[in-house]
N, C-alpha and C positions, 0 to 999 in steps of 0.2 A: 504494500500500500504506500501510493505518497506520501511526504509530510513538508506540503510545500511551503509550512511557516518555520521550518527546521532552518534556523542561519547558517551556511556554509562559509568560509573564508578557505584562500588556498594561499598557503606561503610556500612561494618558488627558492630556494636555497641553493646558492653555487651550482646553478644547471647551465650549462654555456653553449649551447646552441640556440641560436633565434628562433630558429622551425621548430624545436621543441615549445620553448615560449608562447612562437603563435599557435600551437594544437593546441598545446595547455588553456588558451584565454577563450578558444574557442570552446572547448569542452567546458571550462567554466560557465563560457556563457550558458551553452546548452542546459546546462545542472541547475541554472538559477543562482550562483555561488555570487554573494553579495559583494567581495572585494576581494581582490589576487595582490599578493605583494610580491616584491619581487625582494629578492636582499642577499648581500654577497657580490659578487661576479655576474650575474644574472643580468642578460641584457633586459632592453626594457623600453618602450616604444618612448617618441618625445614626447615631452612634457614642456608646459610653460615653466620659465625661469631654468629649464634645464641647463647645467653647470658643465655638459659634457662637451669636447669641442663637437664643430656642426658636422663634422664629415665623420664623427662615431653616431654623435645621434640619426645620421640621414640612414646611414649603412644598417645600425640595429633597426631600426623602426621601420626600411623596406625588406630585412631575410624578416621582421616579424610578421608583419601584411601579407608575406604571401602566403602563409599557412592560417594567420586570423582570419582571413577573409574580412574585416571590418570586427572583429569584438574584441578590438584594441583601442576602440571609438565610444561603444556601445559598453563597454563594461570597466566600472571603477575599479582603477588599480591604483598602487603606490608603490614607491622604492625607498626602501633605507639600507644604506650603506651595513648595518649591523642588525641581526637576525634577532639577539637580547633586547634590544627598544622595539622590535617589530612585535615580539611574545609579549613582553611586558604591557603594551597597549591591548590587543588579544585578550588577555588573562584578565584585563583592565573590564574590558566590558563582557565577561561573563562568558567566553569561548573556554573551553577544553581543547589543551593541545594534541595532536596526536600526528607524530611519528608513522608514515609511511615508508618502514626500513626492514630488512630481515636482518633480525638479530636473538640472542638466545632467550631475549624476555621478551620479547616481540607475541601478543595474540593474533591468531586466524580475524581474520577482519571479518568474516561470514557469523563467528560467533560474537560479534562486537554490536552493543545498541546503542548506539548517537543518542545525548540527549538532546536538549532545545540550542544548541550551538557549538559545533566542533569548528576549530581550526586543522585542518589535515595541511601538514609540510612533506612536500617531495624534496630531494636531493639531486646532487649531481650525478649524473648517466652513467658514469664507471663505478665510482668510489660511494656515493649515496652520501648520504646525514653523517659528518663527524660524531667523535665524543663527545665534544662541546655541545654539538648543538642540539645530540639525543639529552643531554641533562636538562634541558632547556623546556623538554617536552612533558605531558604530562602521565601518553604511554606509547608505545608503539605496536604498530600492527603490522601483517603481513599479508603476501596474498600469497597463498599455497603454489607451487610447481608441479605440475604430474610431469612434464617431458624431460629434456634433455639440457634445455637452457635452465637459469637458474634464476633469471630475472623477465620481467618486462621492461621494456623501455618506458622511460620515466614519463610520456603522455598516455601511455596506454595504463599502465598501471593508477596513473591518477583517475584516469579516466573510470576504469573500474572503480577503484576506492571513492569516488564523488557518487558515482550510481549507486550504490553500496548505502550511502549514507543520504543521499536524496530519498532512495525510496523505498528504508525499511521503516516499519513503522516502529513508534515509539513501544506501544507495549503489544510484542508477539505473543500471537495465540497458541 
């Protein structure tokens, strides 16, 4: 079942492909996900008063568009330099963080129930979530492997984990 007043956020963490970025904003939008931050390395489309020179911000903000299709227009994001003031705000207004990493205290994400506001953070596409930034979190989850690989790629994986938490309901029967 839906739970379309269930608040999503999605924190982008040291992921370094733009095309990744633009799936990710895209899939957000599709999810309803109320705001995407981006923090770390993470490119990130322009912004007013942006601080970056113009020939980074032209370059990120056109490999972003061509996978956004436009929900880089359509959907509130924001960038901080550091992932701790991104949580600490999160945490601020009543989010639950949750770690999208496999690790040994990592939950199956299937047996996971969202309450009324998660923050879900992906990581970088090789290496995922540091130490640092799993302490940061409030728990992490997983999504199982049946094949031979050992991961999904960091849109597709979100992608599932935002479906996951869009449309389970809060109390399973």
């Amino acid at each position: 079942m839906s739970v379309p007043n269930r608040r999503l956020a999605l924190i982008v963490h040291n992921v370094r492909s733009a095309h990744n970025v633009g799936s990710l904003l895209r899939t957000a939008d599709g999810m309803g996900v109320e705001q995407v931050i981006f923090t770390g390395y993470t490119p990130y489309p322009e912004a007013p008063a942006d601080e970056r020179p113009p020939h980074v911000r032209r370059k990120a903000s056109a490999a972003i568009a061509k996978t956004a299709l436009g929900a880089e227009k359509s959907l509130a994001w924001k960038h901080y330099g550091d992932l701790q003031e991104c949580v600490d705000e999160l945490a601020g207004q009543g989010f639950m963080i949750i770690a999208l990493e496999q690790t040994a205290a990592a939950g199956d994400l299937a047996d996971f129930h969202p309450g009324d506001a998660v923050a879900l953070v992906v990581g970088n596409e090789v290496d995922g979530l540091d130490g640092p930034a799993l302490k940061l979190t409030d728990m992490q989850l997983q999504i199982p492997m049946m094949g031979a690989k050992e991961s999904f790629n960091v849109s597709v994986a979100a992608a599932i984990a935002l479906y996951h938490l869009r449309h389970l309901d809060k109390n399973p029967s």
